[in-house]
N, C-alpha and C positions, 0 to 999 in steps of 0.2 A: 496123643493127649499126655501132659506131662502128668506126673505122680500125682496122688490124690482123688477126690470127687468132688464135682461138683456139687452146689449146696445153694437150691432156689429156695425163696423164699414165696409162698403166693398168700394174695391179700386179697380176698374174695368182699364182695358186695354182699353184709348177712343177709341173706334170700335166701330161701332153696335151692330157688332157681340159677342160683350163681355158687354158690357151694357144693352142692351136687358135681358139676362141671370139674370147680378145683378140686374136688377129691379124684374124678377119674383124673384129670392130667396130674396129680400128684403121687396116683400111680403107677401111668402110665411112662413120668420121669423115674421113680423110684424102680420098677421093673430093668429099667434101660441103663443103670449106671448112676444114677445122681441121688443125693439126699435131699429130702423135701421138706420143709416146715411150712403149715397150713396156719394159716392165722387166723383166729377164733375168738369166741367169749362162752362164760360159762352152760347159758341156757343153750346154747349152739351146740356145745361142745355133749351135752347130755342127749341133745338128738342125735348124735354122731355115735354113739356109745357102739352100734355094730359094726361100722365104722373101725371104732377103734380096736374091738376086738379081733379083724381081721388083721389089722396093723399085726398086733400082739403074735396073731396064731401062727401070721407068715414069714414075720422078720423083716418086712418093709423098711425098709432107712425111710419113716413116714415119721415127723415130730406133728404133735396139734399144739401148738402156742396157744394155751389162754389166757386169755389175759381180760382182769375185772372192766367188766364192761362201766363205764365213766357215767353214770345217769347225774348223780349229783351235779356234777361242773357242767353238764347239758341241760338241768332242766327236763329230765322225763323219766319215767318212773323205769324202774331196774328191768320189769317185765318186759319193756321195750325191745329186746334184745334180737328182733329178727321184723322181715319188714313187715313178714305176715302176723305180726303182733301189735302194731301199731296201727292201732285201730282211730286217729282222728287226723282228719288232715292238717290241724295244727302243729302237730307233734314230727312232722318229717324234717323238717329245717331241723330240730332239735336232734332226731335222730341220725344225722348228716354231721352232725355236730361230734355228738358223740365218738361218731367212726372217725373223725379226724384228729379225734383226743388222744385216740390209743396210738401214734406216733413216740411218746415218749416213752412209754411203757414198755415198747417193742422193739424201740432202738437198746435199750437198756438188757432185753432180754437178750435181743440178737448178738450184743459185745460179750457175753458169758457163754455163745452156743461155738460149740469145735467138731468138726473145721467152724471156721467163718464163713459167712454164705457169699456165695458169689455174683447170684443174680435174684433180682426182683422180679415178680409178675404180678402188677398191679391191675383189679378192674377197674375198668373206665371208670365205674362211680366211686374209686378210692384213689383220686390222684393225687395223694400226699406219698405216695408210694414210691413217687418220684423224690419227694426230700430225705426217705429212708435210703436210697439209691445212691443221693447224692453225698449223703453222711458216713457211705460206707466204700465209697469210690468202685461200686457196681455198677452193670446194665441194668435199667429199669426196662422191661416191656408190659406190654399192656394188653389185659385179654375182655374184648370183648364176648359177651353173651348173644351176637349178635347174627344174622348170615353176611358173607361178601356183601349179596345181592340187597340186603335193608341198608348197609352200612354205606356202598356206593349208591344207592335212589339217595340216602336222605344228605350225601355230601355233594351229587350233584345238583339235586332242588335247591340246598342251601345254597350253592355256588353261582345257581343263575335267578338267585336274590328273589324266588317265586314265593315263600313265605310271605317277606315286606312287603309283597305286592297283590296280595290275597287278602282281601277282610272279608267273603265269606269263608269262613273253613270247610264246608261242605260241597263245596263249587271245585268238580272234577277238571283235572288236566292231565296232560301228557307228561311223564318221568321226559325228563330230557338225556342223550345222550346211552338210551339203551338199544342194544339190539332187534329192540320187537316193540313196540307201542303200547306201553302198560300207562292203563289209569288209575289216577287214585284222588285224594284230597288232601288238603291240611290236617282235618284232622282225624284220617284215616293213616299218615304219616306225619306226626309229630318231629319237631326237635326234638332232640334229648331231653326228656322231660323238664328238666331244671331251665334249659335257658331262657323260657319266656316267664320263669315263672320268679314273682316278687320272692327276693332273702337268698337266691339260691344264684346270685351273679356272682359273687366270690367263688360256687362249689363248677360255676359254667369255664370261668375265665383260669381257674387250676385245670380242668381239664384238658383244655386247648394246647395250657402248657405243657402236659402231660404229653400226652399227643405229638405235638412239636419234637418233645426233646426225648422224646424213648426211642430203643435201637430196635423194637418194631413190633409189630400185630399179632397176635394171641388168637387163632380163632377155632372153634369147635365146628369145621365142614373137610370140606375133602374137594379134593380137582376134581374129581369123579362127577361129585353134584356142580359145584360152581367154578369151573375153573376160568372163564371167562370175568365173570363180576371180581374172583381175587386177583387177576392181573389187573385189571382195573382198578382197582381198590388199593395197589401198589403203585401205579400211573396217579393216583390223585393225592396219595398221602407222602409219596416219597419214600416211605418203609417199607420195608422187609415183612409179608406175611406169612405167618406159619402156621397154614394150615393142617391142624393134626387130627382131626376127628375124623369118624364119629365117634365121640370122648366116651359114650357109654358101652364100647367096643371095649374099652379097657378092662371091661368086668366078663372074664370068659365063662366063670364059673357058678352054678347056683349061689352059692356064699355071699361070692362078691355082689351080686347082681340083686342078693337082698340085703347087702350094706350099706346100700345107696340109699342116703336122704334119712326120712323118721322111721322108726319103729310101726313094722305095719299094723295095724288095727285090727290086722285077720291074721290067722296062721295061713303060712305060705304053705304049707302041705296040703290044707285043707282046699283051699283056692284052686291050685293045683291039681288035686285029685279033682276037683270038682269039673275042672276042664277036662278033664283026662277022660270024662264019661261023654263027651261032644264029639260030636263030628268035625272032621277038617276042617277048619276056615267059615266056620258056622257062629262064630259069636263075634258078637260087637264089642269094643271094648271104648267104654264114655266117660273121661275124666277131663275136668278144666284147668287142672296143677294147683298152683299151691298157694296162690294168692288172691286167684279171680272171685269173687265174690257172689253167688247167683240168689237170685230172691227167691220167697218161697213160693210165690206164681210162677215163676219161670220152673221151679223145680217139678213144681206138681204137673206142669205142661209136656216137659221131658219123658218123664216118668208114660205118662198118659201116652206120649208117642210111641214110646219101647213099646210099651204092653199094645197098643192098636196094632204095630207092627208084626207080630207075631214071633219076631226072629228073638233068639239067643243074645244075651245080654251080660255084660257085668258093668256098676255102674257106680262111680266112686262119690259119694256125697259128703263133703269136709265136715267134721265135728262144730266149727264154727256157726256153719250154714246151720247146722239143724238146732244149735243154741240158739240163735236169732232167730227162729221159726219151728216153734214146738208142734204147730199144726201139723207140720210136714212130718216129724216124727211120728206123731199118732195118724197121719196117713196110711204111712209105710205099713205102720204096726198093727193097728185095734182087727179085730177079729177078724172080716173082713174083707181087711185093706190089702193095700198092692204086694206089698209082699206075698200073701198067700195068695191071691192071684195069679202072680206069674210063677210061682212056686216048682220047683225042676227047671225051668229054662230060664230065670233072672237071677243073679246076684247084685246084692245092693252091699257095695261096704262106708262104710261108716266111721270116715277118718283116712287115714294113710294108708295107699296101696302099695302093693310089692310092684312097680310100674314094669319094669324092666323085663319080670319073671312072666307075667301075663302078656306082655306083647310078643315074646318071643314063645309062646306055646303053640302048636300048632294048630290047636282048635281055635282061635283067633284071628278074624277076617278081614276085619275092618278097625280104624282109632275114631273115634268123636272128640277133636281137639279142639283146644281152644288157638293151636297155633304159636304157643312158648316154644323158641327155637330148639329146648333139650325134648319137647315131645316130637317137634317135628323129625330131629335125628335118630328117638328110638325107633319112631314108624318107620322111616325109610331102612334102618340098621334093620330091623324085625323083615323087610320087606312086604309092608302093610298098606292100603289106600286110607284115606283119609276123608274126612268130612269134616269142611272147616268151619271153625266157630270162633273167630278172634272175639276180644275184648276192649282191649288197651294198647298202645304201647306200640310195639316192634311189630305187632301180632297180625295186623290188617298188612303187613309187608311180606311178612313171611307165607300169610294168605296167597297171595301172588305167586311167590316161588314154588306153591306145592301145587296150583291148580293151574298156572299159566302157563310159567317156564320149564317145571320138571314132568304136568299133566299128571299128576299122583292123587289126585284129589279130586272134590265136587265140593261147591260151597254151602252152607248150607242159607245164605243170604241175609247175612247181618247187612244192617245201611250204614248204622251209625256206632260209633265208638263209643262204651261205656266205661266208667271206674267200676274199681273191685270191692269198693268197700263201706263207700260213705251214703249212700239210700239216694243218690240221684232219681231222677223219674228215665223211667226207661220204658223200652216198647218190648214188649214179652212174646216172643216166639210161640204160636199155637199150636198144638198138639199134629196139627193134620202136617204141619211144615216137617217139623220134626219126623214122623214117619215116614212122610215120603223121603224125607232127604237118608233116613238109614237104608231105606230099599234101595234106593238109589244107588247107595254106596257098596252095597251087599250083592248089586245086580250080579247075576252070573255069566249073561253072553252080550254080548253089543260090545257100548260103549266102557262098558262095568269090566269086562274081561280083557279089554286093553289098556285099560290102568291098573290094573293087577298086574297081566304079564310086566308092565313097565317097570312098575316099583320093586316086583320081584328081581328085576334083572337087575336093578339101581341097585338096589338092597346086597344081591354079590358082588357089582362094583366095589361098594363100599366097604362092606366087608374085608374087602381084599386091601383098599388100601393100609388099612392097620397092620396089615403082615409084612415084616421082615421083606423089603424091597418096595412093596407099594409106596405110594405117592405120600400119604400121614407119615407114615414109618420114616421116609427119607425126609421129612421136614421137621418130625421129631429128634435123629438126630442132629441135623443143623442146628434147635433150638438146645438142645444141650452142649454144643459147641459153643454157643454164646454164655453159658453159663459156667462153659472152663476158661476166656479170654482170661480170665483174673489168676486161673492155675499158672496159665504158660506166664504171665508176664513176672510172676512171684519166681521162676526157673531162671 
């Protein structure tokens, strides 16, 4: 490698669920030899705040770019600033809008940062990352949030034009062109959200470009889980994938592993300690992340299943959900209610969890996911079974890969696809579902104890690829290889 370090640039999708991701691979680069600048906006940049004191405490070559998030020249108020803040579906073109504004801002930043950065890593939902790329005669790649196995179903459905050819969306078919005969639907596997959808064929037809013309794939799995779907997934795009995960592996340490994401809503000791009074493998752990939406009949249904259940519980309910449903809070709470009911064997928290630091405790047996591809990596990293519960999105795919292909899972039988946010009429899961489907999950012998030994054994795979030789490891440094191209050619 000639003189110097390289110097990526990554331009995450404001989400959690996609900034989470570029924090571990930004220090996961930064660990390994490169400097990293993370690209951000101010309200972002304040959930980050442990985040950044990690930075600070360790000496990370870690920059956070903030840059004033553009509401005025978009049309949407300043609060907007993450996705799970944009609370109307009107406002997402605008919010689209916005992240393609800050292109000026960040070329202008990026010409005054030394060194000068060498390569890009744009997410799929920020393909202008490709014109910073091109402005600075860098590699652009592009990191999806996504697995092999969703990204090659929905390029080979697209490919044999079964969308255009489907007017119902609920009308099952065969994935073409996989190993094993998976079914699914339209709209249990979407496009990418934007291409069917009116105002967002300018942000579909950048992508493609992106796509086309990056020097290759960005993905948070490992050979271990899919190695199959990411040769494939290089047989269809022509690119280079570099699989480096499980990205939440990058956080070895207590510190790190509650630096990840918001400021939790709980003390992490106290959480903690509280597990620490449980038995092995004895609690359930029920979170839907960080954008999913769930109403307050579904909630009180949930709830209702824990407790019918019997078993050990913690159970993350977002600060949004209980402002849209005050009922639910005077459930929990009035004298009583479910709280002091399950009282010693339930935790309920209330806002943001330490995710990371609860999955990997050993009193922790089981996830109740909703199936976001970073929950589905801490499960398997944690070595956890699963009970799945998609919503949207990627999430009925990734359903597949934890109950079909990897057998790590039990469903808990969603039918139909819901949004997260906006009061659609939905079908609410009944308490007796919910219960059975945690026992189920919790089972100890049969079927219940060969998807444990499984996950458990995935779980050391995986593990292992992150270390110095593994499979991550060695496509990590590839991927920092492409970010020194611009060293050697300057020698």
């Amino acid at each position: 490698m000639a003189a110097g370090e390289p110097h990526f640039v990554i331009i995450p999708l404001l989400a959690q669920g996609h900034i989470i991701p570029a924090c571990d691979m930004a220090r996961l680069l930064a660990t390994n030899g490169a400097i990293v600048t993370v690209v951000i906006t101010p309200a972002n940049l304040t959930r980050l705040h442990s985040f950044s004191t990690l930075i600070s405490t360790s000496n990370l070559p870690i920059r956070l770019a903030s840059l004033p998030f553009p509401s005025t020249a978009a049309s949407i108020p300043d609060s907007c600033q993450n996705v799970d803040l944009v609370h109307s579906p009107d406002l997402f073109s605008n919010f689209f809008l916005a992240m393609s504004l800050l292109q000026t801002p960040l070329l202008e930043y990026l010409h005054g940062q030394h060194p000068p950065p060498t390569c890009i890593i744009s997410d799929h939902f920020q393909p202008w990352g490709m014109n910073i790329a091109r402005e600075l005669s860098i590699p652009n790649l592009i990191f999806h949030g996504f697995s092999s196995f969703t990204l090659t179903a929905m390029l080979t459905i697209k490919n044999h034009k079964i969308y255009q050819s489907l007017t119902d969306v609920h009308k099952p078919f065969i994935i073409p062109g996989l190993p094993q005969p998976i079914e699914t639907t339209k709209a249990k596997a979407p496009p990418f959200f934007y291409e069917e959808a009116p105002g967002f064929e300018k942000l579909a037809q950048e992508a493609i470009m992106a796509e086309d013309t990056c020097e290759g794939i960005v993905l948070n799995t490992c050979s271990e889980m899919e190695s199959y779907f990411t040769q494939q997934l290089e047989e269809l795009t022509g690119k280079k994938v570099y699989a480096i995960g499980p990205l939440p592996l990058a956080n070895k340490d207590a510190a790190s592993k509650a630096a990840r994401g918001n400021k939790p809503s709980i003390d992490e000791s106290q959480c903690l300690q509280w597990l620490d009074s449980m038995p092995e493998s004895s609690v359930i752990y029920v979170s839907f992340g960080s954008i999913t939406h769930t109403v307050a009949a579904q909630l009180i249904e949930i709830g209702a299943g824990l407790e019918a259940s019997g078993l050990r519980f913690i159970w993350v309910i977002k600060e949004s959900e209980l402002m849209a449903a005050p009922e639910v809070g005077k459930w929990l709470t009035e004298e009583e209610g479910f709280e002091k009911r399950v009282e010693g064997r339930g935790m309920v928290i209330k806002g943001w969890a330490p995710q990371a630091a609860i999955l990997g405790h050993s009193a922790v047996g089981g996830f109740v996911t909703h199936c976001g591809w970073n929950s589905v990596m801490e499960s398997v990293s944690a070595g956890l079974p699963m009970l799945t519960w998609p919503h949207f999105a990627d999430q009925f795919l990734n359903e597949k890969v934890v109950v079909e292909v990897l057998k790590v899972g039990v469903p808990v039988g969603i039918g139909k696809p819901i949004m997260y946010v906006f009061g659609e009429e939905m079908v609410v899961v009944g308490r007796e579902v919910v219960e059975k489907g945690v026992k189920c999950l919790m089972e100890c012998g049969g079927e219940g104890e060969e998807r444990r030994k499984r996950v458990r054994e995935l779980g050391e795979k995986v593990r292992k690829a992150v270390d110095k030789g593994g499979s991550s490891f060695e496509n990590l440094i590839k991927l920092i290889e492409v970010g020194s191209k611009k060293l050697m050619k300057s020698t």
